[in-house]
N, C-alpha and C positions, 0 to 999 in steps of 0.2 A: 460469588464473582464480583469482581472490580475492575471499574474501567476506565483509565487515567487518557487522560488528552493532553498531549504536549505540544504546543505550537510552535512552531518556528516562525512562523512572520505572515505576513501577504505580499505576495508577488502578481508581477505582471512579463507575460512573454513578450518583448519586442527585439524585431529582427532574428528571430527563434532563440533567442538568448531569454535567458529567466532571472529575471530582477528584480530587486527588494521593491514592493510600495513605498516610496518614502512620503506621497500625499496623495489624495485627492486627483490632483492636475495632472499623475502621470500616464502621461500615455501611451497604450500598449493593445495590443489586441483582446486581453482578457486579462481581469484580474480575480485571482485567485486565493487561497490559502495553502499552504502546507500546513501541516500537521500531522503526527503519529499516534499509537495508540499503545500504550499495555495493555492486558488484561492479566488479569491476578485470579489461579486458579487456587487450589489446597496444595496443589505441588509444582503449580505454573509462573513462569513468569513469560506471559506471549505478548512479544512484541509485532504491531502488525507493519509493515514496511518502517522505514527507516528516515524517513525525511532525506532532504537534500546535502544537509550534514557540513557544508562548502562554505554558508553564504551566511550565516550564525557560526554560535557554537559546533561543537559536535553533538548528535544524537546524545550520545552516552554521558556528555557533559551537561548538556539538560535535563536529562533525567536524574541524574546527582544533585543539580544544583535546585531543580524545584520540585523533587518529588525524593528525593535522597535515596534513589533505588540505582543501588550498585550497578556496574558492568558487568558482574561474574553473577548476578543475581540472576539474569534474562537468561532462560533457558531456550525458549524454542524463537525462529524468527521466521515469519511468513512474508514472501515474499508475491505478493500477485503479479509482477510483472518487471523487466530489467531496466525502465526509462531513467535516467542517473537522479531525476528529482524524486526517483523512490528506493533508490540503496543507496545515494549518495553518503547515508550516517553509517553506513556498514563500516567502515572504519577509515583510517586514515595513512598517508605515505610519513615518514621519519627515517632521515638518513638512507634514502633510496631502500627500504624494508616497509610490506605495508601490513601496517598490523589492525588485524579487528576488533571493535570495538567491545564486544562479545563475546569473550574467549569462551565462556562453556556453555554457548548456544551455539544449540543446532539450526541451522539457515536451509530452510524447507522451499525449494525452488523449481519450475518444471520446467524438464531438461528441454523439451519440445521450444520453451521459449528459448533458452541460452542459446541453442543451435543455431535460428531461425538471427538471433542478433548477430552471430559469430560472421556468419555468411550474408549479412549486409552492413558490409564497412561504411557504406558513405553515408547513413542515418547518426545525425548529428544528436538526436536523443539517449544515445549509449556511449559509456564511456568504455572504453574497449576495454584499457590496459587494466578498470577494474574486473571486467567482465574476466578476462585471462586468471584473475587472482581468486575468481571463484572456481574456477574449472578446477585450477591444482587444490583447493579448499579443503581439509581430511573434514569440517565443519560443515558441510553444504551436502544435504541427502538430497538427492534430484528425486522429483517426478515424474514417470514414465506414462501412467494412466492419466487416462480423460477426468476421470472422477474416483474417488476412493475418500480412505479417512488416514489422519494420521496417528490418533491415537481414540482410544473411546469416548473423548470429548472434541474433536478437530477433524471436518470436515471437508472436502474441495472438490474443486469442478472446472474443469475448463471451458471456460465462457468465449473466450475469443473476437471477441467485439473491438475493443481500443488496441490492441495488438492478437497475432492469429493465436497464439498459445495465453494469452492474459487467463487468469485464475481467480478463484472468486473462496471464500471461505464460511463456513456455517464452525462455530464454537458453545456448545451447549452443556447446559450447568443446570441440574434437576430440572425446571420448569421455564429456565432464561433460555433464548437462541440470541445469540448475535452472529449479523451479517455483515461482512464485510466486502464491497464489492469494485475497490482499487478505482482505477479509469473507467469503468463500465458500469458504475454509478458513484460520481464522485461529489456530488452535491444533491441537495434536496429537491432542489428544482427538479432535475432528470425524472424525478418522479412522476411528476405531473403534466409537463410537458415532451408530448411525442415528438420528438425531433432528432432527425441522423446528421450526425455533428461529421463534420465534412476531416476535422484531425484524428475519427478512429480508424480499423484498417477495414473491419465491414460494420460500420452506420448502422444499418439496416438490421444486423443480428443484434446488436447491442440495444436500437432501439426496443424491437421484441422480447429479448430478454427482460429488461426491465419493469415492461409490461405484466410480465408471468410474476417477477418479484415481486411486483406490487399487491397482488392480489395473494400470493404465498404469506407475505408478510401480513398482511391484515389476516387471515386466515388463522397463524399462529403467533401472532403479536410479536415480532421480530424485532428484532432491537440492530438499528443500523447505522455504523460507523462511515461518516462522508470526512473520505481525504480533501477533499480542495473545498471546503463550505465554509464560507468567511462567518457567517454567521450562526449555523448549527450543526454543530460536529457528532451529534450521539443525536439519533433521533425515534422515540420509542412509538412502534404505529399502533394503532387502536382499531381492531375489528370493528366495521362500520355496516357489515352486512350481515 
């Protein structure tokens, strides 16, 4: 297994709007990172959410330009959840035609979330007209289970903490697990600190959850991928007890 980290930038939300860091002095409510992930399996290329794709390059142009890993290489793509700063790189509009970025990956999505987005228009977090383009998608295998696997190494679960249907994934390769847990632990801090962050949609589950992961992880040495961690994007835990 291999596991590539590709940054797109740091950002800050001000007036719900999500904007480049450009220093220090900017001010915003939280600032953040984006960042995606491959992993490289013997016959995988898993891409784990997509970056925001909008505000840089595209997804798929960054992984070309600093990792030289094709578009048509990415096989499967996981998606934990539909907020536009996590399928934004899913691909792009050209001459009113929107083509993805990813032509022979499969886009592994649970349908429970799509639905739940479709039917609340006025959440400034989704981008509709993409959301529509995954519905018609022959590319996009929905999930219907709470929990299941998607193949003998890819795992999932619905977590439901940062949004109700949000998805959480376990990737396992002889003696590796990597975790990947989108919005519902997006940083390393979350770890340590118990605190129900008032922008998920139930706090309180998400809190607890990450409670139980923390101690699953020490338990089988988890290896854990934080989307929004300015500082540590892969972080390998160490059985302490």
């Amino acid at each position: 297994m291999k596991i590539i980290i590709v940054k797109e930038g740091d950002f800050i939300v001000n007036n719900e709007q999500i904007l480049p860091l450009k220093d220090d002095s900017n001010n915003g409510r939280e600032k953040f990172a984006i960042q995606f992930f491959v992993i490289i399996l013997d016959n995988d290329y898993i891409l784990m959410d997509t970056g925001i794709g909008k505000i840089n390059n595209t997804t798929a142009e960054l992984l070309r330009l600093r990792e030289n890993i094709k578009p048509n290489q990415i096989t499967k793509i996981l998606i934990s959840h539909l907020h536009k700063d996590h399928i934004g790189g899913i691909g792009f509009w050209k001459n009113e035609v929107f083509n993805f970025n990813f032509p022979s990956a499969k886009i592994f999505i649970q349908r429970k979330e799509l639905d739940y987005a479709l039917e609340n228009k006025d959440d400034n977090k989704y981008d509709y007209t993409l959301l529509n383009q995954l519905l018609a998608s022959p590319n996009v295998v929905f999930l219907y289970s709470d929990k299941g696997k998607i193949d003998e190494n890819i795992f999932y679960q619905v977590s439901g903490g940062h949004t109700p249907y949000h998805q959480v994934f376990w990737i396992k390769d002889d003696e590796i697990i990597v975790f990947y847990g989108g919005d519902d632990l997006p940083q390393k801090s979350y770890l340590d600190r118990n605190i129900i962050f008032r922008e998920d949609y139930d706090g309180k589950k998400a809190s607890l959850l990450r409670k139980r992961w923390k101690i699953e992880a020490q338990d089988n040495k988890w290896t854990i991928l934080f989307y929004h961690d300015k500082e540590i994007p892969v972080f390998k835990v160490k059985k302490d007890r």
